[in-house]
BATORKOL-391548 format. One record per residue (C-alpha): x, y, z. Coordinates in steps of 0.1 Angstrom, whole numbers, plus 5000, padded with zeros to 4 digits. Layout:
// residues N
XYZ;...
This chain:
// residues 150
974986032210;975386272175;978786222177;978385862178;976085902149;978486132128;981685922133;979485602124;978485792089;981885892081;982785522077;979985422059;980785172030;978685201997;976384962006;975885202040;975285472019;972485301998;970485162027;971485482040;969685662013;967485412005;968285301968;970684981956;974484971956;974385021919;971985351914;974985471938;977585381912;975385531888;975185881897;978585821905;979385721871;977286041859;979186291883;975886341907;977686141934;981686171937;983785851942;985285901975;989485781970;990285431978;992685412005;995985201995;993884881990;990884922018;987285032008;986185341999;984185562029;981385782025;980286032050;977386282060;977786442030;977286182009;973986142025;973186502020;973786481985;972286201976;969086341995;969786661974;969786451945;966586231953;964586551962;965586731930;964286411911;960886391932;960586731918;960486681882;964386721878;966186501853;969986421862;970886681840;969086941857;970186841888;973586811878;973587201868;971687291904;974387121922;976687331905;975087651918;974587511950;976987781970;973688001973;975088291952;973188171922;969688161930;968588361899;970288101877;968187801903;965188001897;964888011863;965687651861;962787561884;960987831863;961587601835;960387321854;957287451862;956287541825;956887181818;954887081848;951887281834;951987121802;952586791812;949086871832;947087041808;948186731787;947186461812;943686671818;943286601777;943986231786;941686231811;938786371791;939386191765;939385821785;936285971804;934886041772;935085691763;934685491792;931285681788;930585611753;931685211761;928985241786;926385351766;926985121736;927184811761;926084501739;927084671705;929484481681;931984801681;933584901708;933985271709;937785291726;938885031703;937485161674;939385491686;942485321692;942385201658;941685511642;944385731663;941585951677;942486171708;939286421713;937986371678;941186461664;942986261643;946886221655;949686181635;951685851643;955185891658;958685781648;
Protein backbone atom coordinates (compact mmCIF):
# COMPACT_ATOMS: atom_id res chain seq x y z
CA UNK A 1 0.00 0.00 0.00
CA UNK A 2 3.07 2.80 0.59
CA UNK A 3 4.18 2.09 -2.61
CA UNK A 4 0.92 2.73 -3.98
CA UNK A 5 1.02 5.92 -2.08
CA UNK A 6 4.60 6.98 -3.18
CA UNK A 7 4.14 6.24 -6.93
CA UNK A 8 0.65 8.24 -6.69
CA UNK A 9 2.75 11.43 -5.15
CA UNK A 10 5.34 11.31 -7.72
CA UNK A 11 2.69 12.23 -10.36
CA UNK A 12 1.09 14.67 -8.54
CA UNK A 13 0.07 17.83 -10.68
CA UNK A 14 0.22 21.32 -8.97
CA UNK A 15 -3.09 21.38 -8.13
CA UNK A 16 -2.20 17.79 -6.22
CA UNK A 17 0.33 19.36 -4.51
CA UNK A 18 -1.76 22.30 -3.10
CA UNK A 19 -4.61 20.10 -1.82
CA UNK A 20 -1.85 18.05 -0.96
CA UNK A 21 -0.43 20.71 1.23
CA UNK A 22 -3.34 22.39 1.87
CA UNK A 23 -2.92 25.98 0.27
CA UNK A 24 -4.24 27.28 -3.42
CA UNK A 25 -2.56 26.52 -6.78
CA UNK A 26 -1.24 30.08 -6.73
CA UNK A 27 0.58 30.36 -3.09
CA UNK A 28 2.43 27.22 -4.92
CA UNK A 29 3.55 29.39 -7.84
CA UNK A 30 4.38 31.85 -5.36
CA UNK A 31 7.01 30.30 -3.43
CA UNK A 32 7.91 29.03 -6.60
CA UNK A 33 8.25 32.28 -8.00
CA UNK A 34 10.36 33.28 -4.72
CA UNK A 35 12.70 30.09 -4.92
CA UNK A 36 11.02 28.38 -1.61
CA UNK A 37 9.42 25.76 -3.98
CA UNK A 38 11.41 24.61 -7.27
CA UNK A 39 9.55 24.39 -10.58
CA UNK A 40 9.82 20.79 -11.45
CA UNK A 41 10.86 20.70 -15.71
CA UNK A 42 7.95 20.39 -18.05
CA UNK A 43 8.20 17.35 -20.05
CA UNK A 44 8.19 18.12 -24.04
CA UNK A 45 4.62 19.59 -23.81
CA UNK A 46 2.87 17.49 -20.75
CA UNK A 47 2.42 18.90 -17.23
CA UNK A 48 4.84 19.41 -14.75
CA UNK A 49 4.94 16.48 -11.75
CA UNK A 50 5.63 16.95 -8.28
CA UNK A 51 6.62 14.35 -5.89
CA UNK A 52 7.19 13.40 -2.03
CA UNK A 53 9.47 15.97 -1.89
CA UNK A 54 7.60 18.57 -2.80
CA UNK A 55 5.32 17.74 -0.05
CA UNK A 56 8.13 17.68 2.31
CA UNK A 57 9.23 21.03 1.50
CA UNK A 58 6.32 22.73 1.31
CA UNK A 59 5.55 21.29 4.95
CA UNK A 60 9.17 22.47 5.71
CA UNK A 61 8.16 25.72 4.50
CA UNK A 62 4.66 25.95 6.21
CA UNK A 63 6.16 24.90 9.57
CA UNK A 64 8.99 27.40 9.39
CA UNK A 65 6.24 30.06 8.76
CA UNK A 66 3.93 28.82 11.80
CA UNK A 67 7.02 29.58 13.56
CA UNK A 68 7.54 33.10 13.15
CA UNK A 69 9.76 32.66 9.98
CA UNK A 70 9.41 35.12 7.11
CA UNK A 71 10.18 33.67 3.49
CA UNK A 72 13.38 35.16 3.77
CA UNK A 73 14.32 33.35 6.80
CA UNK A 74 13.21 30.34 5.59
CA UNK A 75 14.70 30.72 2.40
CA UNK A 76 18.24 30.87 4.25
CA UNK A 77 17.23 27.62 6.62
CA UNK A 78 16.55 25.73 3.58
CA UNK A 79 19.85 26.51 2.44
CA UNK A 80 21.46 24.90 5.55
CA UNK A 81 19.17 22.25 5.56
CA UNK A 82 22.10 19.32 4.95
CA UNK A 83 22.37 19.24 8.89
CA UNK A 84 26.03 20.46 9.00
CA UNK A 85 24.94 23.97 9.81
CA UNK A 86 23.03 23.85 12.86
CA UNK A 87 25.02 26.66 14.52
CA UNK A 88 24.23 28.91 11.58
CA UNK A 89 20.05 27.45 12.17
CA UNK A 90 20.46 28.26 15.71
CA UNK A 91 21.35 31.52 15.73
CA UNK A 92 18.70 32.31 13.19
CA UNK A 93 16.03 30.81 15.47
CA UNK A 94 17.99 32.69 18.24
CA UNK A 95 17.06 35.63 16.29
CA UNK A 96 13.64 34.62 16.17
CA UNK A 97 13.10 34.17 19.59
CA UNK A 98 14.43 37.74 20.57
CA UNK A 99 11.81 39.06 18.16
CA UNK A 100 9.26 36.72 19.68
CA UNK A 101 9.98 38.33 23.15
CA UNK A 102 9.55 41.63 22.05
CA UNK A 103 6.67 41.17 19.96
CA UNK A 104 5.30 39.77 23.58
CA UNK A 105 6.48 42.22 25.96
CA UNK A 106 4.87 44.56 23.32
CA UNK A 107 1.40 42.95 23.06
CA UNK A 108 1.46 42.64 27.12
CA UNK A 109 1.73 46.76 26.82
CA UNK A 110 -1.30 46.46 24.49
CA UNK A 111 -3.01 44.59 26.68
CA UNK A 112 -2.63 46.78 29.68
CA UNK A 113 -3.14 49.46 28.13
CA UNK A 114 -6.85 48.27 26.45
CA UNK A 115 -7.53 46.82 30.04
CA UNK A 116 -6.67 50.03 31.36
CA UNK A 117 -9.37 51.54 29.37
CA UNK A 118 -11.98 49.13 28.95
CA UNK A 119 -11.77 49.87 32.84
CA UNK A 120 -11.76 53.46 32.81
CA UNK A 121 -14.92 53.28 29.97
CA UNK A 122 -16.52 51.38 32.66
CA UNK A 123 -16.27 53.61 35.30
CA UNK A 124 -17.12 56.79 33.41
CA UNK A 125 -20.37 54.89 31.86
CA UNK A 126 -22.92 57.84 31.17
CA UNK A 127 -20.14 60.58 30.81
CA UNK A 128 -20.06 62.84 27.66
CA UNK A 129 -16.18 61.68 27.02
CA UNK A 130 -15.28 58.57 26.41
CA UNK A 131 -11.96 57.73 27.82
CA UNK A 132 -10.50 55.32 24.79
CA UNK A 133 -11.62 57.73 22.36
CA UNK A 134 -10.42 60.55 23.97
CA UNK A 135 -7.08 58.43 24.10
CA UNK A 136 -7.24 57.55 20.58
CA UNK A 137 -7.47 61.09 19.83
CA UNK A 138 -4.69 62.12 21.77
CA UNK A 139 -2.12 59.21 20.76
CA UNK A 140 -1.87 57.99 24.35
CA UNK A 141 -0.42 54.40 24.91
CA UNK A 142 0.12 54.07 28.96
CA UNK A 143 0.04 57.80 29.53
CA UNK A 144 2.61 58.33 27.08
CA UNK A 145 2.24 60.42 24.39
CA UNK A 146 3.38 58.57 20.88
CA UNK A 147 4.85 59.93 18.07
CA UNK A 148 2.76 59.46 14.83
CA UNK A 149 4.32 57.24 12.09
CA UNK A 150 5.22 57.66 8.39
Amino acid sequence: MKRHVDRVADTMTIGGLAKATGVHVETIRYYQRRGSLPEPERPSGRIRRYGAADVARRTFVKTGQRLGFSLDEIAELLRLEDGTHCQEASTLAEHKLRDVHEKIASLQRIERTLADLVHACHEREGSITCPLIASLHEGLINGEQRPPRN
